[in-house]
C-alpha positions, 0 to 999 in steps of 0.5 A, a space after each residue: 500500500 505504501 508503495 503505491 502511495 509512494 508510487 501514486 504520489 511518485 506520479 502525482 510529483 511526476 505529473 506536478 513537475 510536468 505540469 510546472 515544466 510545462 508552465 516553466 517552458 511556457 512562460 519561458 516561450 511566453 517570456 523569450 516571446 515578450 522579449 522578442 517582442 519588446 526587442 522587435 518593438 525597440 528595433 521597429 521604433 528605432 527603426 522608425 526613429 532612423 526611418 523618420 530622420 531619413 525620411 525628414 532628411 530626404 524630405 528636406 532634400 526634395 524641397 531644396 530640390 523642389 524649391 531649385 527645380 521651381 526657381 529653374 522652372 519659374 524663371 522659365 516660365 516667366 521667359 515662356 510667358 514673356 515670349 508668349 506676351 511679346 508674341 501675343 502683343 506682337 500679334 496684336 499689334 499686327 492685327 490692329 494695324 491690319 484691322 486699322 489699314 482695312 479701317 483707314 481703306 474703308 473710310 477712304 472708299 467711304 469718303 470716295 463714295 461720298 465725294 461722289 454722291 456730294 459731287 453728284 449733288 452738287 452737280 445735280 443742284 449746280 445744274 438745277 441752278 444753272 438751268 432757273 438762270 437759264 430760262 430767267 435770262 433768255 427771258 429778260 434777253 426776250 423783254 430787254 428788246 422792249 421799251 418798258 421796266 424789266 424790274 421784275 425780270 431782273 429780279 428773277 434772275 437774281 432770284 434763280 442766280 441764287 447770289 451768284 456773286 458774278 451776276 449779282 454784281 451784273 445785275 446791280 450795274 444796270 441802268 435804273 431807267 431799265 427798272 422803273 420807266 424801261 428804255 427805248 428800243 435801239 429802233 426808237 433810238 434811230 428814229 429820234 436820231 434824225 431829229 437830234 442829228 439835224 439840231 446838231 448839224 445846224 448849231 456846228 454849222 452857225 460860224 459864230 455860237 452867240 449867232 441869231 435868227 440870221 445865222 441859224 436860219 442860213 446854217 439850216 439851208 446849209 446843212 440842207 445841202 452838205 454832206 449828202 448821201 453820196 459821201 462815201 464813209 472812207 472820206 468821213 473818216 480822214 476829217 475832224 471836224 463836226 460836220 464830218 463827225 455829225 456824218 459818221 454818227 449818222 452813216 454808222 446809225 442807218 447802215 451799220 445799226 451800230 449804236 455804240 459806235 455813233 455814241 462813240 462818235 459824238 463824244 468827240 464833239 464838244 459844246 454846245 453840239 455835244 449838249 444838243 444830244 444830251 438827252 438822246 445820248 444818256 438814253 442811248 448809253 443806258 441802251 448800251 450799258 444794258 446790252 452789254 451787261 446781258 451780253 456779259 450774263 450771257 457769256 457767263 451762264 454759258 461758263 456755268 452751263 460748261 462746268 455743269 455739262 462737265 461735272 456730269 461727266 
């Protein structure tokens, strides 16, 4: 019995010693495990530490790196940039003058156009003008002829003239016997002629002008029986004195019609012959005058109709 408790409790210790070996070795494992861990902790945090400086020190290296590469790429930019700028701008500017040169040709098609269609009617209303002067002048040229005042046909063309500066002018030159009484007709004038001649010849025939009744009378018959119409013009002309002048004005009146050349004639004369066609002569002159000046419209009106003609071509 002893032996079997000896040997029961020989098994118990036996089982007891396995079972603290096994606890023993367990925490032995446990033990060699922890450190190991602890050992793996320590080395994985150093190594962290080690890590973490070379990380902070490549990190420092990438920014410096970084911070180099961005000075080198801004510095490019910025010349890509000042490129891109001056290129843009230059281009700009070549548009602009492009554009400007179309602008500049446009405007100048414009204001050739323009020109044209100003001329145009310029022209348009020049010719308008010129054909109310026209027809305002042929009809003072058809009214001058009578003896009547022509106010109202003056101042029709004066109107129509539109202050032509030219006609204006003209028109202020003539007589004022034309507007108000009119003036005789150059065949009225030639008619009077004979009366005046006749009253001349006498007084250039008298020797003495303070002569009498005597005097005059016998001037009369001379004047009668001088100078008749088989004196040929060529003879008048080589002599001065006034029977000879009176014949001229005479010859130059009824063959000629020319009335400016008889008034020319009788200027030469002096007192009293020149007194005694005093009258005729102030109406004959404003007759002159007056044909004149129409003739100087006219020749005028046909410079403008010219210019008219040529601007629409």
């Amino acid at each position: 019995h002893t032996e079997e408790l000896v040997n029961k409790y020989s098994r118990l210790l036996q089982d007891q010693g396995d079972t603290y070996e096994k606890l023993i070795k367990k925490e032995a494992e446990k033990s060699v495990k922890e450190a190991i861990s602890n050992e793996r902790t320590l080395a994985a945090e150093k190594s962290a530490h080690m890590l973490e400086e070379v990380e902070n020190k490549w990190k420092q290296r990438v920014e410096m790196e970084l911070q180099h590469q961005n000075g080198i790429l801004g510095k490019k930019m910025d010349q890509i940039i000042r490129e891109e700028k001056k290129k843009i701008e230059e281009n700009a500017a070549q548009e602009r003058k492009h554009r400007l040169e179309k602008l500049q040709m446009l405007q100048k098609n414009i204001d050739h156009l323009e020109g044209i269609l100003n001329r145009r009617a310029m022209s348009d209303n020049f010719s308008s003008t010129v054909h109310n002067i026209s027809v305002a002048m042929f009809d003072l040229i058809e009214r001058i002829s009578d003896n009547r005042p022509l106010g109202s046909e003056i101042n029709a063309l004066k109107v129509a003239a539109n202050d032509d500066p030219v006609i204006s002018k003209a028109l202020e030159s003539f007589p004022e016997r034309l507007t108000t009484v009119g003036i005789p007709t150059t065949q009225e004038l030639e008619q009077r002629f004979e009366t005046v001649y006749e009253s001349c010849q006498k007084i250039a025939l008298v020797p003495d002008q303070s002569g009498g009744m005597l005097e005059h009378a016998l001037a009369s018959i001379v004047a009668a029986l001088s100078l008749n119409e088989n004196v040929k013009i060529s003879e008048l002309k080589q002599k001065d004195d006034p029977e000879a002048v009176l014949a001229r004005a005479k010859y130059y009146l009824e063959h000629d019609h020319n009335l400016e050349a008889t008034v020319k004639e009788f200027d030469n004369l002096s007192y009293p012959i020149k007194e005694t066609a005093a009258d005729w002569l102030v109406v004959a002159k404003d007759r002159i005058q007056a044909e004149q000046i129409l003739k100087f419209i006219r020749a005028h009106v046909a410079s403008l109709a010219l210019d008219a003609q040529n601007q629409h071509k």
